[in-house]
C-alpha atoms as an extended CHARMM CRD file, in Angstrom:
* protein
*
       151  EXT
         1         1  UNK       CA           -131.9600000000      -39.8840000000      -76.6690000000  PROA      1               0.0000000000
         2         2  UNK       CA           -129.6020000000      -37.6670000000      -74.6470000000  PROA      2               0.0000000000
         3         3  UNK       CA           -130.7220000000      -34.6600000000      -76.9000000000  PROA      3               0.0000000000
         4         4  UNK       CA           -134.3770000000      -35.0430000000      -76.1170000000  PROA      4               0.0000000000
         5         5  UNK       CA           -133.5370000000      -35.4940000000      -72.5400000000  PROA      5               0.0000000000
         6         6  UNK       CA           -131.2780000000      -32.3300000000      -72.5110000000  PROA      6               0.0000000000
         7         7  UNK       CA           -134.3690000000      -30.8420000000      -74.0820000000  PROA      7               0.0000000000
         8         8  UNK       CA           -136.8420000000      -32.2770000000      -71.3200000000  PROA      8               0.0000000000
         9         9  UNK       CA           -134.4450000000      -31.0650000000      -68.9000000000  PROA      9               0.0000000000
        10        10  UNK       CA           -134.0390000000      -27.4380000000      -70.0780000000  PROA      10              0.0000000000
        11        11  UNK       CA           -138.1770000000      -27.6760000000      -70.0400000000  PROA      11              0.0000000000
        12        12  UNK       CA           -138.0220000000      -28.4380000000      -66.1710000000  PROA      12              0.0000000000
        13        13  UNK       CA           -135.8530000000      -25.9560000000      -65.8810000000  PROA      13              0.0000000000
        14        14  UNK       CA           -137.4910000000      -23.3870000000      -67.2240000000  PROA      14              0.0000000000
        15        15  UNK       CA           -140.5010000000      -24.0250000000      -65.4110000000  PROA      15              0.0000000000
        16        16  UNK       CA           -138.4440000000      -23.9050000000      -62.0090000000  PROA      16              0.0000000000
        17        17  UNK       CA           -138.5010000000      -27.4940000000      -61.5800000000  PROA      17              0.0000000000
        18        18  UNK       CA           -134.8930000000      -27.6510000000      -60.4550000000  PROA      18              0.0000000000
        19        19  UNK       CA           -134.8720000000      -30.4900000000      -59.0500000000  PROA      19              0.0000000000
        20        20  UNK       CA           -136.0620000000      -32.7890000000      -61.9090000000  PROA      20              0.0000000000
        21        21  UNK       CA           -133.6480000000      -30.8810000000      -64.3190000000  PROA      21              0.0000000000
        22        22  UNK       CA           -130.6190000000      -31.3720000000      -62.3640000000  PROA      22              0.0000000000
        23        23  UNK       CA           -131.8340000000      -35.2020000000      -62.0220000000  PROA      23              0.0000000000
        24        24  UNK       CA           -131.7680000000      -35.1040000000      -65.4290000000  PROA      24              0.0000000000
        25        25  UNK       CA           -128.8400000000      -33.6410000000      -66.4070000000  PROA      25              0.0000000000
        26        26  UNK       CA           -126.8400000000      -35.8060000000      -63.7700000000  PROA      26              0.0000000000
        27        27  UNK       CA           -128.0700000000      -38.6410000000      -66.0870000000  PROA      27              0.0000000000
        28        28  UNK       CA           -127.3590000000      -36.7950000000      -69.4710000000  PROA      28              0.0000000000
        29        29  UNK       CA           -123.4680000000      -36.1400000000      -68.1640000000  PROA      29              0.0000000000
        30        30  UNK       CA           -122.9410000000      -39.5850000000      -66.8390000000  PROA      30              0.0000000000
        31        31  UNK       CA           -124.0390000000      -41.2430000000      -70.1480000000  PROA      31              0.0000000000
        32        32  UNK       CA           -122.0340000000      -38.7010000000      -72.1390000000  PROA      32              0.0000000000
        33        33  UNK       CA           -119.0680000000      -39.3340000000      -70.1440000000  PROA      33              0.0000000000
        34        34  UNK       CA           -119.7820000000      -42.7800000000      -70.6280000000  PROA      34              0.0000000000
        35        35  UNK       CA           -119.8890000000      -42.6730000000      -74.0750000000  PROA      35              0.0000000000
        36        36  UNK       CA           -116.7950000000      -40.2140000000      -74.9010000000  PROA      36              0.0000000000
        37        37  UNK       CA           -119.2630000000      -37.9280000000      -76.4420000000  PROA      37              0.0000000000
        38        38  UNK       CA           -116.9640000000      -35.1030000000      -77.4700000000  PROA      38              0.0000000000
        39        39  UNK       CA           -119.3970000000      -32.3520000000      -76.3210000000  PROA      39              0.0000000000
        40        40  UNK       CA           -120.1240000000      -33.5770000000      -73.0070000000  PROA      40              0.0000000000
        41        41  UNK       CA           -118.7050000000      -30.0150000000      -71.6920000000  PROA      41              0.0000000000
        42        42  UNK       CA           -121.6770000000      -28.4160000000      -72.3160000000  PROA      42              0.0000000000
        43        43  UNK       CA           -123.1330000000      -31.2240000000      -70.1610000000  PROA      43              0.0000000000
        44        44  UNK       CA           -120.8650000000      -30.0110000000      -67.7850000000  PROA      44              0.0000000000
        45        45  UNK       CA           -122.4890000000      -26.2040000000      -68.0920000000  PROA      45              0.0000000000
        46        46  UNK       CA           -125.8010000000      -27.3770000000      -68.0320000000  PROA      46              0.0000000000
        47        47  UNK       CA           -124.8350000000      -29.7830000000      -65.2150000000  PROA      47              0.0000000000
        48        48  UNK       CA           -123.3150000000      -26.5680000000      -62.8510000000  PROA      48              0.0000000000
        49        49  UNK       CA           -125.7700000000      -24.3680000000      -63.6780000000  PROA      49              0.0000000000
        50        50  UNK       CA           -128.3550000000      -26.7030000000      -62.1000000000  PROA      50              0.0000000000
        51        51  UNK       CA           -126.6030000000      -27.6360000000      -59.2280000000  PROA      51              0.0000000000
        52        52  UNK       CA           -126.7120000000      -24.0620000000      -59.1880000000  PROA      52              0.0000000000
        53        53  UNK       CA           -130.4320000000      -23.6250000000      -59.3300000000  PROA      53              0.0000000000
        54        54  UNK       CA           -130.8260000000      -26.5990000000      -56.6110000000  PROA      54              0.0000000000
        55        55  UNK       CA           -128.3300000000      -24.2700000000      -54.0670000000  PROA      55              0.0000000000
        56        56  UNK       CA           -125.6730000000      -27.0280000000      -54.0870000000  PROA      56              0.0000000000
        57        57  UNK       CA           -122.9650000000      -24.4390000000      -54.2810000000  PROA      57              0.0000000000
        58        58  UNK       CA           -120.2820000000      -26.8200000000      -52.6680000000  PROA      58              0.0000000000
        59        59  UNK       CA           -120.4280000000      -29.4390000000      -55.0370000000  PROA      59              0.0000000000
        60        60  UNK       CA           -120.7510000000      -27.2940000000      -57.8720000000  PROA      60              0.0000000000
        61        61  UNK       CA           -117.6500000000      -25.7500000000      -56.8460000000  PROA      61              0.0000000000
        62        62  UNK       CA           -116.0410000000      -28.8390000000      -56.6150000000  PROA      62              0.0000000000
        63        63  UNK       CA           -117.3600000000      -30.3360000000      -59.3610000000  PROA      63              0.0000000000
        64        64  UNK       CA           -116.0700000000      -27.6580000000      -61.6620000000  PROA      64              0.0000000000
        65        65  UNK       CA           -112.8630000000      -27.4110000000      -60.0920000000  PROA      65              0.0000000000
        66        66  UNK       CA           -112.6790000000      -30.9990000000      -61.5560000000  PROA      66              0.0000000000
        67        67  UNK       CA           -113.5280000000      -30.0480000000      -64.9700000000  PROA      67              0.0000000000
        68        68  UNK       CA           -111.9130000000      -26.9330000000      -65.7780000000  PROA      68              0.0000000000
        69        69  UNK       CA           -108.2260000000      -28.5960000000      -66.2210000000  PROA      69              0.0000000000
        70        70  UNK       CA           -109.9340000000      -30.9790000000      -68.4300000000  PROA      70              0.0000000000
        71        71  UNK       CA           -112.2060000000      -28.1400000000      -70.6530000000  PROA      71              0.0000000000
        72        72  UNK       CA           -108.9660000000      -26.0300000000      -70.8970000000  PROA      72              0.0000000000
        73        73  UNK       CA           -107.0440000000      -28.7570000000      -72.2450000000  PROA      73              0.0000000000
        74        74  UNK       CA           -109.5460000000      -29.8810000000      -74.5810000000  PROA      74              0.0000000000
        75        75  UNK       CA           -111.1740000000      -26.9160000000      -75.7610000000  PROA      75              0.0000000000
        76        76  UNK       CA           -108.6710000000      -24.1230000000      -75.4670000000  PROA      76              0.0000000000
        77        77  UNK       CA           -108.5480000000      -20.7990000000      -73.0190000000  PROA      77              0.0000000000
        78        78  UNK       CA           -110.6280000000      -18.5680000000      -75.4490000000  PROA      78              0.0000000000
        79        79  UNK       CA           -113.5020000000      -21.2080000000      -75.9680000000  PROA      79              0.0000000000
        80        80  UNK       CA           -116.9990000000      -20.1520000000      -75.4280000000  PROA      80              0.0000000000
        81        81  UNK       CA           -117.6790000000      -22.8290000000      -73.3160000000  PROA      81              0.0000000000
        82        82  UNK       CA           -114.6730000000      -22.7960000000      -71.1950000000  PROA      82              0.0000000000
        83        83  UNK       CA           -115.1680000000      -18.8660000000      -70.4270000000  PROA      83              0.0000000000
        84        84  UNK       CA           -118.3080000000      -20.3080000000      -69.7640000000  PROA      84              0.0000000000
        85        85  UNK       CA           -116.9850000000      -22.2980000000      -67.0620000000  PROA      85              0.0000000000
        86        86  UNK       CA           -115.4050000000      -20.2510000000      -65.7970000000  PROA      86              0.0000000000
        87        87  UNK       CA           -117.6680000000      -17.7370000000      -65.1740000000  PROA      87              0.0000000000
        88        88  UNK       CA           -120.2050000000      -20.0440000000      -63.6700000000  PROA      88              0.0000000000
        89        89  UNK       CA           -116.9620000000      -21.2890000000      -61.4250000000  PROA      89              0.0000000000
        90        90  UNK       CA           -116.5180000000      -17.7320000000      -60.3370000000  PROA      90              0.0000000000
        91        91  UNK       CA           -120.3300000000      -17.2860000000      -59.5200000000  PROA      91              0.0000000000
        92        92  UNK       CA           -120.1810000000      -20.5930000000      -57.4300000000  PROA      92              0.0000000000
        93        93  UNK       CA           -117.4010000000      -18.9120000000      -55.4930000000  PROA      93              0.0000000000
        94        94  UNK       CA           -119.3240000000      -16.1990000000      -54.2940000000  PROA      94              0.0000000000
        95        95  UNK       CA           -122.1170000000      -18.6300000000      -52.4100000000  PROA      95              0.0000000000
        96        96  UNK       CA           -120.7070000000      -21.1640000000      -49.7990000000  PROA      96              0.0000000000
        97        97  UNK       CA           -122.0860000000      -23.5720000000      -47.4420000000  PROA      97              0.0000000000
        98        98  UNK       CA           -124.9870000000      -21.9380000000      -45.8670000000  PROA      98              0.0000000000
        99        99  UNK       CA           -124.9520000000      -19.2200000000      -48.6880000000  PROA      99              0.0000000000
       100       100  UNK       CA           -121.9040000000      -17.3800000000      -47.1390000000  PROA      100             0.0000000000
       101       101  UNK       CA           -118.6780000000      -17.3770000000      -49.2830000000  PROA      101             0.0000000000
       102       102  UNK       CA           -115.0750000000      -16.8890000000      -47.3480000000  PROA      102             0.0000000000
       103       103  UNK       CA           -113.2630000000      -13.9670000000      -47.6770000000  PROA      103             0.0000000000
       104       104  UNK       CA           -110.6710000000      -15.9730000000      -49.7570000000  PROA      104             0.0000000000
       105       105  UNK       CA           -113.4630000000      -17.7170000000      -52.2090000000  PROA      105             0.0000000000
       106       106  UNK       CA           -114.8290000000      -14.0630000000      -52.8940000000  PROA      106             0.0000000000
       107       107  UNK       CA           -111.1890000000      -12.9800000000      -53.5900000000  PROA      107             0.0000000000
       108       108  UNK       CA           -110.6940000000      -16.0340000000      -56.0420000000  PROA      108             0.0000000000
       109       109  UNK       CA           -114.1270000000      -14.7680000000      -58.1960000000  PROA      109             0.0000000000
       110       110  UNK       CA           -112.8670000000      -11.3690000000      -58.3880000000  PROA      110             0.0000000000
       111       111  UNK       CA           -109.4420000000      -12.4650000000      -59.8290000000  PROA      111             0.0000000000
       112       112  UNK       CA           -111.2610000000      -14.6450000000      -62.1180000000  PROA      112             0.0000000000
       113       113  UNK       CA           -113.9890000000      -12.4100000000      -63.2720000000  PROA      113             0.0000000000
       114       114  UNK       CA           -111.1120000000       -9.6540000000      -63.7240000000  PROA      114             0.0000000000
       115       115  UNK       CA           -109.9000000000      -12.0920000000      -66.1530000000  PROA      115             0.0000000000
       116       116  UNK       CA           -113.1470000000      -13.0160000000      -67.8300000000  PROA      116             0.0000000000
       117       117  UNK       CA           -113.9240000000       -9.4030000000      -68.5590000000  PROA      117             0.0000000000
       118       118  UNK       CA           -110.5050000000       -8.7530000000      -69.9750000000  PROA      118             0.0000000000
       119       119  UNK       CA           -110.7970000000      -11.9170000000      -71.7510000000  PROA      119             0.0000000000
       120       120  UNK       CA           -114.5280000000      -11.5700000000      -72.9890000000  PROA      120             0.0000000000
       121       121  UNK       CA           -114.1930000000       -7.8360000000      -74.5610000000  PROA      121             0.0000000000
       122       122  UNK       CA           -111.1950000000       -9.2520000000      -76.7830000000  PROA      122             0.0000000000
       123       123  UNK       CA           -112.4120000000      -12.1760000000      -77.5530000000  PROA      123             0.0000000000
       124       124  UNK       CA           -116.3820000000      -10.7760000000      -77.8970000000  PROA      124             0.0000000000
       125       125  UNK       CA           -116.1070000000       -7.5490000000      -78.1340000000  PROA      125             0.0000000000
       126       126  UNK       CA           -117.4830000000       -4.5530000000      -75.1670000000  PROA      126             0.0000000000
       127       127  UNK       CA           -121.1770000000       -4.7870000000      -75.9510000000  PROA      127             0.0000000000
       128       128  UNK       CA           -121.5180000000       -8.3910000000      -76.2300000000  PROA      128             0.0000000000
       129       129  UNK       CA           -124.0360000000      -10.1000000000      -74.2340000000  PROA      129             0.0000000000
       130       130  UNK       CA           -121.7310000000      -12.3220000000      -72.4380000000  PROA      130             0.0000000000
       131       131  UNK       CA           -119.0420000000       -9.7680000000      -71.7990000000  PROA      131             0.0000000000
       132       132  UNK       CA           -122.1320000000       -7.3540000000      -70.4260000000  PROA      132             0.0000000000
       133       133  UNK       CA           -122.5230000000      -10.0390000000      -68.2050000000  PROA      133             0.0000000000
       134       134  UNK       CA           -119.0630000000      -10.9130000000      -66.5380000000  PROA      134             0.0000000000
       135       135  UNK       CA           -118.8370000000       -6.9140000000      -66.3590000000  PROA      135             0.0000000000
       136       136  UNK       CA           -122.1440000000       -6.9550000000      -64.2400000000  PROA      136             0.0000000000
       137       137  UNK       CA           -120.7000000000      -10.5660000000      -62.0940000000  PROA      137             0.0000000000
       138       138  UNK       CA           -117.5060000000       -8.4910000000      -61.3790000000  PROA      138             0.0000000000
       139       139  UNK       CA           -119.3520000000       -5.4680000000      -60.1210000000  PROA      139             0.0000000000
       140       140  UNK       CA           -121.6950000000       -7.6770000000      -57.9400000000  PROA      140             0.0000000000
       141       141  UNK       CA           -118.4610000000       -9.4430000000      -56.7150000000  PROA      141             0.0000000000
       142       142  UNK       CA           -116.1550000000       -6.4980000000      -55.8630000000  PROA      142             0.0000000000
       143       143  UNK       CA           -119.2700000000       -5.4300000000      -53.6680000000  PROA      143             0.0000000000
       144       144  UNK       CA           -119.3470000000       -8.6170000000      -51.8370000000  PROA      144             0.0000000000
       145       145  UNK       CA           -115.1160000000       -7.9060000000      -51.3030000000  PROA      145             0.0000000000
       146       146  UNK       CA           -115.9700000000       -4.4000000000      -50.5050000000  PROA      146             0.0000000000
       147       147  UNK       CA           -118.1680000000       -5.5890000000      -47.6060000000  PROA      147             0.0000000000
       148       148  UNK       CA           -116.1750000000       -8.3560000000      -46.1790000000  PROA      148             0.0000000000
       149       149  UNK       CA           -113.0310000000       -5.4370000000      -46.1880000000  PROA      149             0.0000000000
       150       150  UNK       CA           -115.9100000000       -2.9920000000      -44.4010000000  PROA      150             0.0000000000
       151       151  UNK       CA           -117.1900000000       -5.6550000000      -41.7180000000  PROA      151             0.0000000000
């Protein structure tokens, strides 16, 4: 039942219905946590990525603050998922309350995607989808350092 709601969720999604899906996928990660489903960390992915969507920056930040201790223990530092974590972490970082990260929050996602991309060519290799991306993430967040060092 939690697949086919993932399922319904990722359909809501997709159609920008942001809300619904991250209604959804609060439910799905509760009842996975619940149950001590063993792959409830990529209810914790689909769960950031819709607070995400839904502009709840602060509690996603929070939220995967929470988790990351937890997905590195469990799933190991080179894990798909937990680089996946971390990169949506790192995003997160870059948006505050009222869409304006500090200074020290923008530092933070530089450090970390530094990290990813180092992390993401070994692991993935340069031209990997993934590693394309954190390249493109760190680019977009050493401009938004850039600016606060120009302002």
């Amino acid at each position: 039942m939690l697949h086919v709601k993932g399922n319904i969720a990722a359909c809501y999604s997709s159609l920008g219905q942001n809300e619904e899906a991250l209604a959804l996928r609060r439910e799905i990660y509760a009842r996975s946590l619940a149950l001590g489903i063993s792959s409830h960390f990529i209810d914790v992915v689909n769960l950031s990525v819709s607070l995400q969507k839904t502009q709840r920056h602060t509690e996603a930040k929070f939220f995967l603050r929470e988790q990351l201790p937890k997905a590195r223990r469990a799933l190991g530092t080179e894990d798909n998922v937990f680089l996946r974590l971390r990169g949506i972490y790192a995003s997160t970082l870059l948006w505050g309350a009222d869409d304006r990260a500090s200074r020290d929050d923008v530092v933070e996602a530089v450090t970390i995607h530094e990290e990813l991309a180092s992390t993401t060519r070994r692991v993935y290799g340069e031209f990997h989808p993934f590693a394309k991306l954190i390249k493109k993430e760190l680019a977009h967040a050493q401009a938004k350092l850039a600016a606060f060092d120009t302002a």
